[in-house]
Structure formats: structure tokens, C-alpha cells
N, C-alpha and C positions, 0 to 999 in steps of 0.2 A: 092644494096637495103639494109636500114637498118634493122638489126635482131627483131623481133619483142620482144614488151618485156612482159614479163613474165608475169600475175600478183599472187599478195600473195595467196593462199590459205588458204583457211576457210573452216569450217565445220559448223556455226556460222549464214549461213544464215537462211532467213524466207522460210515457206515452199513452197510457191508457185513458188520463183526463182530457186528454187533446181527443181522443177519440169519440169520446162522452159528450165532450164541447161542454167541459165544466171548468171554472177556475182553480187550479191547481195550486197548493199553496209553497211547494216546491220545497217545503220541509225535511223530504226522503233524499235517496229509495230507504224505506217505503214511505211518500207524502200521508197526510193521516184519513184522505178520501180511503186509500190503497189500506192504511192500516187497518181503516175500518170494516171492509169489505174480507180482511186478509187475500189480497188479491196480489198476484205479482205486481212486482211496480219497479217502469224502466223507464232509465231517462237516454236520450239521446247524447251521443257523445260529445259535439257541443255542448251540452247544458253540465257537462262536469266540469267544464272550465269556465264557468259562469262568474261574473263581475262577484265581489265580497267586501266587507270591511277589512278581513287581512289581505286581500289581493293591492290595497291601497297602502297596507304599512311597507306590504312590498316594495313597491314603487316610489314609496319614501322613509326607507328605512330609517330610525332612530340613530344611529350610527356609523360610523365610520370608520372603517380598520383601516389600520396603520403600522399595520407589524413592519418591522423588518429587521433584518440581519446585517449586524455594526460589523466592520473591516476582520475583525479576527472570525465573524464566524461564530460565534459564544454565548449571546446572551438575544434575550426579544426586549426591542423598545415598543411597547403599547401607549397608543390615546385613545384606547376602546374599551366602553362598557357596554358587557354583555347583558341583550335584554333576561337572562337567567339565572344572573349572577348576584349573589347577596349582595343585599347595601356595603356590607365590610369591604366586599372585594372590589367593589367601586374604587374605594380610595388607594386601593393597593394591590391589583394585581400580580401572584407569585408568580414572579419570570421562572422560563423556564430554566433549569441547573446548567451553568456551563458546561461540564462534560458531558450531557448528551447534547448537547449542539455539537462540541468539538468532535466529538466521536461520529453523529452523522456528519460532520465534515470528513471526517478522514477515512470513513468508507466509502464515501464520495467519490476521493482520491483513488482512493486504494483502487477500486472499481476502473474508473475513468485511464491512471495512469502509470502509477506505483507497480499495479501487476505484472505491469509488463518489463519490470525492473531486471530481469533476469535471460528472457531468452523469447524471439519471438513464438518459440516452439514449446515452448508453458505457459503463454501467457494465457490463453484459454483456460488451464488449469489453474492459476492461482486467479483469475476472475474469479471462478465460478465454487469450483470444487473444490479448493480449499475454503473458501469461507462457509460454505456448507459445513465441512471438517471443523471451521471453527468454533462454529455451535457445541460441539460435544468435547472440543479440546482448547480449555480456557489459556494453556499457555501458547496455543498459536494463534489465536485475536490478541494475547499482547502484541506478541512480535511482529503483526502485521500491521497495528497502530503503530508500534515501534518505529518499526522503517517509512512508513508515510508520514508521520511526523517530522523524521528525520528529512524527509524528500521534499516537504514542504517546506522546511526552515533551510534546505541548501539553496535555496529560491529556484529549482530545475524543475519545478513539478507545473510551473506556470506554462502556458502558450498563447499568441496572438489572440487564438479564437475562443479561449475559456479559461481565465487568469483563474485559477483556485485560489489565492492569496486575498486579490482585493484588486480594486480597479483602478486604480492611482500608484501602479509601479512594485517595484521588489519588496519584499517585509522589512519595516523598522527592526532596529537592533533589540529593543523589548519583544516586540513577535518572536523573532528567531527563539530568543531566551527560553520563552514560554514553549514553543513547541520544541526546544531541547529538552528543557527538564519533562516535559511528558512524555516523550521517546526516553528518557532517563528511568521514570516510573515505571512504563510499560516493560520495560527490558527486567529491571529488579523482579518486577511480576512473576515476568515469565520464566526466568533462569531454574529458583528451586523447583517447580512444576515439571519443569522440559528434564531438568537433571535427574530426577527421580523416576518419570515414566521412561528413559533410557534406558533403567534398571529391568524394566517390562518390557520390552518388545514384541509384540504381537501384529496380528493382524490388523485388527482392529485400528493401531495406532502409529502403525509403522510410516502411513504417507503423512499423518500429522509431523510425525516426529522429524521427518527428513525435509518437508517444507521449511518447517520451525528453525533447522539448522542450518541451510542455507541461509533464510531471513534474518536471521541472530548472524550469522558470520558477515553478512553485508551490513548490518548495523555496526558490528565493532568495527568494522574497517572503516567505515564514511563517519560515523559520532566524533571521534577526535578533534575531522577535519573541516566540520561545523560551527560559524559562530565564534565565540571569545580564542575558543581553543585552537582555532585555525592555524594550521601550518605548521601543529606539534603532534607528529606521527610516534611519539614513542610508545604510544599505547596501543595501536595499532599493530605495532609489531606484535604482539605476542597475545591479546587478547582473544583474534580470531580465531587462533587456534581452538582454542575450547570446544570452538563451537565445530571446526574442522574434524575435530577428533571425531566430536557427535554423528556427522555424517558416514564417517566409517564406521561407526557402532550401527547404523541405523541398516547402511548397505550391507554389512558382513552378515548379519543375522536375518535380515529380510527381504534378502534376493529374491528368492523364490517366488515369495509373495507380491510385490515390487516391479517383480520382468512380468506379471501379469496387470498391471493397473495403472494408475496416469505418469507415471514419472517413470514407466519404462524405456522411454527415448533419454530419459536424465541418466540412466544408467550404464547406457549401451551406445551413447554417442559416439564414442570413435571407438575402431577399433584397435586390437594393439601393434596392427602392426603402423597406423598413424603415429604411436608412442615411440615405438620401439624401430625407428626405418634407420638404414645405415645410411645415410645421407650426409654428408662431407659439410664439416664444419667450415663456415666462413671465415674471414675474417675478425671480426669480431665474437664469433664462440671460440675459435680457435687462444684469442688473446684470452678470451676470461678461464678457457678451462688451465690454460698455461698458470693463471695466476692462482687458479683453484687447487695449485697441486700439492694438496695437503702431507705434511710428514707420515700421517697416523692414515695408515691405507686401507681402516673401515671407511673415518671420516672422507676420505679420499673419494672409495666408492659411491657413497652415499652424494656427493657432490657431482662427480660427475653423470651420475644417472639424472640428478635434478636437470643437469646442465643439456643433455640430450635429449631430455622431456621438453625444455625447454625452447632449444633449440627447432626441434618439429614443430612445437607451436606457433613459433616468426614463420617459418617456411610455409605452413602447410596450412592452416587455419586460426588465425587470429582468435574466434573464440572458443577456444581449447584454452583461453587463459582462465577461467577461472573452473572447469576441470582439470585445471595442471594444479591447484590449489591440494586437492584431494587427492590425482592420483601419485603425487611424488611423495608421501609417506610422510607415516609421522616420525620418521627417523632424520631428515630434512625439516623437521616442523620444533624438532626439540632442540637441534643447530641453533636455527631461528630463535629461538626463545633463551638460548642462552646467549646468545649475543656473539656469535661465531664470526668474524670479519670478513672469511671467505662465503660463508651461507649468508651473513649480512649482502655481501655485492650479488648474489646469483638471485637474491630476493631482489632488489634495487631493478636489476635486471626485467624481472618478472612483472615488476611496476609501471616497466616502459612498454609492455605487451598488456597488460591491464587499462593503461592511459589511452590505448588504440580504440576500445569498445566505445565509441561517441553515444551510440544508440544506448549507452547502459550508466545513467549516473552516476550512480556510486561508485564501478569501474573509472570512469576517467578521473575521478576527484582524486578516491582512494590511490589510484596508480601516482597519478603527477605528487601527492601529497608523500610517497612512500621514496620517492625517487631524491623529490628535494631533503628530507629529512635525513637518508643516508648519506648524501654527497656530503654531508657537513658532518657527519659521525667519521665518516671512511675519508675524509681529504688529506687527515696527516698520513698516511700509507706511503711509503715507497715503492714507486712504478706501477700506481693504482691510479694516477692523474687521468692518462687516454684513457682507461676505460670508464672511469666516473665522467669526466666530462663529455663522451658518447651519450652515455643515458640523460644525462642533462639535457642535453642537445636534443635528442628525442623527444623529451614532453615538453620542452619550451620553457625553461625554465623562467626567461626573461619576459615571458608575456603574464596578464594578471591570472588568477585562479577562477 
């Protein structure tokens, strides 16, 4: 008679064959004793994590990834073929598109360090709720690529403990390049969009729009002084304004709206008697309003109020400089722009109280870049020497940028 044979042992089966004391063929829930009886049918929890043929591919997976991300941040190098994937795509895996690499780079940034570009007392707001806002206002995600581009390629967006750039030191002269012309791109983006919903102001669109314009005014200022073009501020003079005016379109019309929601501390930061305090000229205001004393006694006015706006801000608080941008009018902003000698020196000025913000990138660059650029416009002047070489002297002009 043949020996009977054995069968395997399991521990593995469902509960009700263990109870039966039958061999369970562990096919379920429901095994096909279970099926056949239409009887509940339960395994113990051990037995759903029971040994498999896939639990071995697991364990020796066919593959090996190898992604990673090259020095700019842009592109995926793969040697992995995915068990899913057509034969075609074996041979040739479609990397993913540079600009959505770049772009999650630079939200990256934005997030991590860019937001805080401004004021420690926004930088919660432009984390968070602005880029929410960007979602629905496509010309303030340019501008916000815009200047973290720009941030990244003035090499200040890096630090000891999470270099954003690369880990082998400052960005190559082609890097910079590259994240200029896409700060270049994104700004073009943005300008007809931002210029036209200006026309609208509303509710709705009013903190877009007032984000939008500070971030566009610190792009024109700092873009010049980036890169090839370094150390040629004439564009700078006069560009930001544009975007200067924007923010008084944005304020005048959507106060209301504005003194109720995130940027009501942007609005209401000093007050005026900060602006406007009778506070005795030093020495050197004293020297520059003497030199500002225009024949034409609008231009005159116009000058001297810049100059006592100004003047509070060295005294009283240092970052009142770049609300001293906005509130000294655009009557001082169109001096500027036409190339006025004395609005050119009270601007120079303004450069050496901008160059002070350390905590604020684009302020120091912008500042020291505004200062050196005028002392070489304004040097043939007569009896304009001490006061140019004062502002020199304040941003250093002898040490590197």
C-alpha cells in the first residue's frame, strides 16, 4: 500500500479551517472550503502578510533608481527602467521639462528665503498668502519667479546650512545668465497683466496687485545690478518708478479695503508725525538741503520735503527706507526720472539709507549700486565733491559688491 503523503504545513490558514482541523488552501478570504459552504471566512492578521512570489521581487527588486537633480536644479538624469513602462520607453525615457524643475526650484526659494525679502513683518504674508493669491493672479507668480530668480543669481539666496544654488560654491557665470533671462521673461509676463488689472481695482485684486508692485519695484532696482550688467545703475534710475506709481494707484483706491487685510501694517507703518517731525537738520542734511536750493521754488519745495522725509528716516528708523520710496510722491519721482542733479544727489542720498537694510538683499545691492553710479554722473559739479564723497564713504565704496 502506498505511503501516504504528507502535506506542507501552514500556519497561514483562515480561521474557521483551523477550527475544523482541515487543510486550508489559503486561496481567500474567502479559501474555496469557505466558498463552498458560503461561510464567512477570516484570516488572522499575521496571515495577510504572509511570505509571496511578489513579496521576493520586493526584496530583490529589478531595478534601481537613480534619479537626480544636476547643479542648476532643471533636468532628471535616469538609469531606471520601470517595471511598467513600454519597451519604447526603455530606451528613452522623457525627462522631465526644464521649467517645471526650475519653477519647483524657485518656489522652493521663494518659500524657504525670497519671502522674506521685504520685511520681517510680511514675511508670513508673502510665504503663505500671497502665493495662494497667486493661483488666481497669474501676473503675481511672474513676479514672484521674477525676483527669486533674481535672488538666486545675485548669489545671496544661499546659506551655510541649505545652499539653494549647488554644493560646490557661488553659480557659474552661465547659471547667473540663465536665471537673468528668466527673471527677464517672467517680468515681460507680468508687466501687460499687472498694467491692465491696475485699470480695475477691486476687492478682489487689490492685495495681488499691491504685492505685485512692490515685487516688480525691487526687481527693477536689483535686475541692472546683476550679472553682465553689474555696476550699471542707469536703468535703475528711473525704471522703478513704474512700478512706484502702481503702488500709489493700488493705495489711493483700496485703502479701505487694505486697512482691513494682510498688508494693513504695509500701509500704516509710520505715522506722520515719524514723516513729518521738526527735528533739526545735521550736518550733513543741512549741507545737502543748502545744495538743493533750487532757483524754481515748486522744484525747491518738492526737494526739500524729499529731503526732511529723508532726513527722519537716518534719525528715526532706518527701515522707513524703502516706504520713503512711496511716500515722497511722485512729484520727486518725475525729478528723478528726468535727470534733475539736485533730485539726482537727494536720490544718491537715499541709496546710502537703502545700502543700511543688510537683512534685505536687494536693498543693500540696489543701495551701494545707486550711490556708486551717481558719484560718477554728479562728480563734475561744483561744491558737490564733500557731499558725494560722504555717500561714498557710507556704502564702501572701496570694498567689493
Amino acid at each position: 500500500m502506498p505511503r501516504r503523503r504528507a502535506h506542507t504545513k501552514s500556519r497561514h490558514g483562515c480561521e474557521r479551517c483551523k477550527r475544523r482541523r482541515i487543510k486550508c488552501d489559503e486561496a481567500g478570504p474567502p479559501c474555496s472550503h469557505c466558498a463552498a459552504r458560503k461561510a464567512d471566512c477570516r484570516y488572522a492578521i499575521g496571515g495577510l502578510f504572509r511570505h509571496s512570489d511578489w513579496s521576493e521581487q520586493c526584496q530583490n527588486p529589478p531595478i534601481s533608481a537613480t534619479y537626480q537633480i544636476n547643479q542648476s536644479a532643471t533636468s532628471y538624469e535616469s538609469g531606471t527602467n520601470l517595471p511598467f513602462a513600454s519597451e519604447a520607453s526603455h530606451n528613452a525615457l522623457t525627462p522631465v521639462p526644464k521649467g517645471r524643475m526650475r519653477e519647483l526650484q524657485l518656489m522652493h526659494v521663494w518659500s524657504l528665503k525670497t519671502c522674506r525679502s521685504f520685511s520681517s513683518n510680511l514675511s508670513g504674508v508673502f510665504q503663505s498668502f500671497m502665493v495662494e493669491q497667486a493661483f488666481h493672479h497669474p501676473f503675481l507668480m511672474d513676479s514672484l519667479l521674477a525676483l527669486t530668480s533674481l535672488h538666486i543669481a545675485s548669489g545671496t539666496a544661499s546659506s551655510n546650512d541649505n545652499d539653494v544654488n549647488n554644493h560646490h560654491g557661488s553659480l557659474n557665470l552661465a547659471l547667473v545668465s540663465e536665471y537673468i533671462d528668466d527673471a527677464l521673461h517672467y517680468q515681460n509676463s507680468a508687466v501687460p497683466a499687472f498694467s491692465s488689472a491696475l485699470e480695475n481695482i477691486s476687492p478682489l485684486n487689490c492685495d495681488a496687485l499691491f504685492a505685485c508692485s512692490v515685487i516688480m519695484m525691487a526687481c527693477a532696482f536689483a535686475a541692472p545690478l546683476i550679472g553682465s550688467s553689474r555696476g550699471n545703475t542707469r536703468e535703475s534710475l528711473t525704471s522703478p518708478f513704474h512700478f512706484v506709481k502702481g503702488i500709489h494707484s493700488v493705495i489711493d483706491k483700496a485703502r479701505p479695503w487694505m486697512a482691513n487685510g494682510p498688508f494693513r501694517f504695509a500701509i500704516i507703518t509710520h505715522s506722520d508725525d515719524d514723516w513729518e517731525s521738526s527735528q533739526q537738520d545735521n550736518e550733513v542734511f543741512h549741507r545737502l538741503r543748502k545744495l538743493c536750493f533750487h532757483g524754481d521754488p515748486a522744484i525747491r519745495n518738492i526737494l526739500f520735503h524729499s529731503i526732511t522725509l529723508l532726513r527722519n528716516c537716518f534719525a528715526k528708523d532706518e527701515t522707513m527706507a524703502i516706504p520713503w520710496i512711496v511716500v515722497v510722491g511722485e512729484d520727486f519721482a518725475d525729478l528723478v526720472q528726468q535727470e534733475v542733479p539736485m533730485a539726482l544727489l537727494v536720490y544718491m542720498y537715499w541709496g546710502v539709507l537703502l545700502s543700511r537694510l543688510k537683512e534685505v538683499w536687494w536693498a543693500t545691492l540696489s543701495g551701494r549700486g545707486i550711490v556708486n553710479d551717481l558719484a560718477k554722473e554728479l562728480a563734475g559739479i561744483d561744491g558737490w565733491t564733500e557731499a558725494i564723497q560722504w555717500a561714498t564713504e557710507e556704502v564702501g565704496t572701496n570694498k567689493e559688491n
